[in-house]
KOLTOR-560135 format. One record per residue (C-alpha): z, x, y. Coordinates in steps of 0.05 Angstrom, whole numbers, plus 32768, in hexadecimal, padded with zeros to 4 digits. Layout:
N
ZXY;...
This chain:
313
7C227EB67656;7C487EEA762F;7C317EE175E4;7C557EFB75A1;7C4A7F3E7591;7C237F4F7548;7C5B7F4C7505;7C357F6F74D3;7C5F7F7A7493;7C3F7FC1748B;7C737FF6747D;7C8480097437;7C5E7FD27413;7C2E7FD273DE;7BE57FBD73F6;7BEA7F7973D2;7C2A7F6D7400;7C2D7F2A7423;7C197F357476;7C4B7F0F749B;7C147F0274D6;7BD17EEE74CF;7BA37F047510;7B7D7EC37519;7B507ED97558;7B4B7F1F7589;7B387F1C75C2;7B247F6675DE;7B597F8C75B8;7B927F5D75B6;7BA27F35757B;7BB37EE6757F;7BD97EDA753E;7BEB7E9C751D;7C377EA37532;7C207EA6757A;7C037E59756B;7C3A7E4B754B;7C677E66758A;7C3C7E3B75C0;7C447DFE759C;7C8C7E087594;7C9F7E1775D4;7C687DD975EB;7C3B7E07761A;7BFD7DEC75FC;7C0C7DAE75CE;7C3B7D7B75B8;7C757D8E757E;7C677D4F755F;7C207D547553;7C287D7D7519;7C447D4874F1;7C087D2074ED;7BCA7D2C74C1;7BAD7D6A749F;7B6C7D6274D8;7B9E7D527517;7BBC7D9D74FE;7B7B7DB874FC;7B687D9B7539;7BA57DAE7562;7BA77DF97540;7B627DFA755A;7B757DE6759F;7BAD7E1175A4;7B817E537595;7B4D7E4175C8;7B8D7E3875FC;7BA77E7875E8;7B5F7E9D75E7;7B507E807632;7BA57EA57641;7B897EE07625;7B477EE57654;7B6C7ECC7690;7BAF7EFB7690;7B717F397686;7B497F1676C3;7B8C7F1E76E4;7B977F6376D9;7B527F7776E2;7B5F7F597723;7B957F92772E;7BBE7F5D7755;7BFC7F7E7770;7C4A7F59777A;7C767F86779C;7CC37F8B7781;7CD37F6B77C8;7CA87F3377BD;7CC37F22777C;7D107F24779A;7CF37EF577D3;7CD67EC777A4;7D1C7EC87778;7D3B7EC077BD;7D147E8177CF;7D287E63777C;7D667E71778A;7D637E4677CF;7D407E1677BD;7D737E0A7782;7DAB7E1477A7;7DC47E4E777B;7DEB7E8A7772;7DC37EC67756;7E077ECD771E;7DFA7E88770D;7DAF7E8C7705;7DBF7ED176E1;7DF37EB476A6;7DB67E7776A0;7D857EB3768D;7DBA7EDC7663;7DCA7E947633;7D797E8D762D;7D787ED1761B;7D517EE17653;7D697F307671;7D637F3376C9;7D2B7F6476BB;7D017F317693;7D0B7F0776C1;7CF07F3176FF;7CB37F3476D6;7CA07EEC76C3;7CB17EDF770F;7C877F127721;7C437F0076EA;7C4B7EBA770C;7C437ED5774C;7C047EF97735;7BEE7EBF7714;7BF07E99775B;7BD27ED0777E;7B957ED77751;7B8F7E857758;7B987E8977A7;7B597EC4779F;7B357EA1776D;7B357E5A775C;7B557E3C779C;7B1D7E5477C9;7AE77E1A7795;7B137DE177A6;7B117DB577DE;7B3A7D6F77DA;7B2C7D40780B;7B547CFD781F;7B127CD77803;7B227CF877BD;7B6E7CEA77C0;7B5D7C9C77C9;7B297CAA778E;7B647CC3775A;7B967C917773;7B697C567768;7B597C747722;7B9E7C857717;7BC67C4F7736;7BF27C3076F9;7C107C7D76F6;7C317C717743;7C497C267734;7C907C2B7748;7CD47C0F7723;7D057BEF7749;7D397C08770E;7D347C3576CF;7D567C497692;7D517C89766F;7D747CB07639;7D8A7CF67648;7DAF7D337624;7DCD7D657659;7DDD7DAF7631;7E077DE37646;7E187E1E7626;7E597E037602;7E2B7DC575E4;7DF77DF575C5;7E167E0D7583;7E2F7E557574;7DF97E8E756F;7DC57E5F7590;7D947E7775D2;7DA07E3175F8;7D567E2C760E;7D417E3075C1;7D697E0675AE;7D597DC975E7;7D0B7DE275C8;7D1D7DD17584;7D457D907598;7D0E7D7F75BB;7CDF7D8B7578;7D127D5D755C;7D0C7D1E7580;7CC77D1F758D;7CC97D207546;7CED7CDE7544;7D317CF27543;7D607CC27560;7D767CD675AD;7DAC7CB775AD;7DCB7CDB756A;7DB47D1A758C;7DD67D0E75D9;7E197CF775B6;7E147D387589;7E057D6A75BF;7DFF7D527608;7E387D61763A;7E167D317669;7E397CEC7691;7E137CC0765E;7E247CE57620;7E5D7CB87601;7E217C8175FF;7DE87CAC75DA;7DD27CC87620;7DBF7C7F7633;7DC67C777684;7DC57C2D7687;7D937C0D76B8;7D967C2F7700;7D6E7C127733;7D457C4C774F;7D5A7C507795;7D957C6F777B;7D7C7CAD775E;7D707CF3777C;7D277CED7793;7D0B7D277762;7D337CFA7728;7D117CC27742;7CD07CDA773E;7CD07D0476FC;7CE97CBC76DD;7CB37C9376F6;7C7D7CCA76DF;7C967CC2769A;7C787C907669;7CAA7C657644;7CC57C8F7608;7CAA7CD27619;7CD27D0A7610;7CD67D44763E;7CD57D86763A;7D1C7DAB7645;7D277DB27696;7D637DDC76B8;7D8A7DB176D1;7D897DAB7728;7DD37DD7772C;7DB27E0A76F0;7DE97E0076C2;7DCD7DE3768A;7D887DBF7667;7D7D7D81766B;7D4B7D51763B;7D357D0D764C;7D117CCE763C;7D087C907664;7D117C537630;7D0C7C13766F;7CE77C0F76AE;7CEF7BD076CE;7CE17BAC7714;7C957BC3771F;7C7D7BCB7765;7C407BEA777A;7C3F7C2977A6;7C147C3477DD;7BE77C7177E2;7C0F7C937822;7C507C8877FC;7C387CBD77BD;7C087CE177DF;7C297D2777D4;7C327D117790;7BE67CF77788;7BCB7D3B77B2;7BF67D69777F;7BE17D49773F;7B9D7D467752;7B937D8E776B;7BBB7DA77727;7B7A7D7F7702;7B4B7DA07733;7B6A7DDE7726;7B6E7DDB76E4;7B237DC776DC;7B0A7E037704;7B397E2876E1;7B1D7E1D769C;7AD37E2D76BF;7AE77E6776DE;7B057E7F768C;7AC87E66766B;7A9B7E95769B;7AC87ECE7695;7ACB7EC9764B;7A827EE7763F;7AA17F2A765A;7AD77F2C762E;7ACA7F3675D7;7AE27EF675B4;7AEA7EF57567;7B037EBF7541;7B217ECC74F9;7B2A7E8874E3;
């Protein structure tokens, strides 16, 4: 939740001097300015690239949304420190441990990832360690409101059911980047960001994944022909059938860590409905992340009367 820091042109300029920053909102006595909106969208925290290249009121609408979103950040992180929620070094090096595990990686490989994102070890430590805060102050505060029950699981399936219709095969577009693809002088992750920006902005994939992917598919525009779905690695598998046809995704490390990888499922064919007790992990998390989210935004909204909100739009 790290936000942009205040670029004021201030020193040796006459008083009619252009500011390079506007401060759109404070909240206490930290400044939300409109680069900080313009970061979130960018990097797709908060909302969709593409929005912004619709009408004058979708701009003012999304703007809008994007301050509240980055308003509520400000509250929480200060409800987190207030807190005074503590993550030992040992912990953090655990919890890098258990990444590194779980990804089946060496800490030099994970290491030279961070150094072409730009990314020091140090900086790292930290955002390891604020997520770990982050989960602790959930685990203290919000997790204790919710209680999920199989009854309400059946509930969100039944509402949600066309979402966990299975494919018996799939096609999708991809572009894999590695550090040689990305082009001289550029931080990798960025750059998947602003390709990203691009196709959502109706670039062709294709064009793109024959320009810059080092990927299997890449000779044929990233295309992966139809696979039947068996075949896949089961986290593949599933990420696939969550997406909607022609959605693009936000850049992913790729399982070894080596590079970024972009996709977009074009074909899902072979329906077949999935029964309840074969997605129920899937159904449990997805429901509990709306749950969460929900008390979440309750929990902000009744902390925010303790905390001094201006806007300056």
């Amino acid at each position: 939740m790290m936000l942009a820091l205040i670029l004021i042109l201030s020193l040796n300029t006459p008083a009619h001097a252009e500011i390079v920053d506007k401060i759109v909102a404070l909240v206490d006595d930290e400044a939300i300015t409109e680069s900080d909106i313009t970061k979130a969208n960018i990097n797709n925290r908060l909302f969709p690239v593409a929005v912004l290249q619709n009408k004058d009121q979708n701009r003012r609408t999304t703007h809008h949304y994007i301050l509240q979103s980055l308003i509520d950040e400000k509250i929480l992180q200060k409800e987190i420190e207030k807190s005074d929620i503590k993550i030992s070094d040992l912990d953090v090096d655990n919890s890098i441990r258990d990444i590194l595990v779980k990804k089946q990686m060496k800490r030099e490989t994970l290491e030279q990832t961070l150094k072409s994102s730009g990314m020091s070890w140090n900086n790292y430590k930290e955002s390891i360690r604020n997520n770990m805060k982050q989960e602790k102050f959930l685990q203290q505060e919000i997790y204790p409101r919710i209680r999920i029950a199989d009854y309400d699981l059946q509930q969100y399936y039944n509402k949600n059911k066309a979402a966990y219709q299975g494919y018996g095969k799939v096609r999708f577009l991809e572009i894999f980047l590695t550090p040689e693809s990305v082009p001289a002088g550029e931080n990798p992750v960025d750059f998947a960001k602003k390709l990203v920006a691009r196709l959502r902005g109706g670039e062709s994939f294709e064009k793109l994944a024959r320009q810059y992917s080092k990927g299997p598919f890449a000779s044929d525009g990233g295309n992966s022909g139809l696979l039947d779905t068996t075949s896949l690695r089961g986290d593949l598998k599933e990420l696939l059938l969550a997406l909607k046809p022609n959605m693009v995704t936000d850049p992913m490390p790729s399982p070894d860590g080596n590079g970024i990888i972009i996709m977009k499922v074009v074909e899902k064919t072979n329906p077949m409905d999935r029964p309840l007790n074969e997605v129920k992990e899937m159904v449990r998390r997805e429901y509990a992340d709306e749950v969460v989210g929900n008390e979440l935004e309750k929990f902000v909204m009744e902390a925010r009367s303790q905390h001094f909100v201006e806007i300056r739009e």
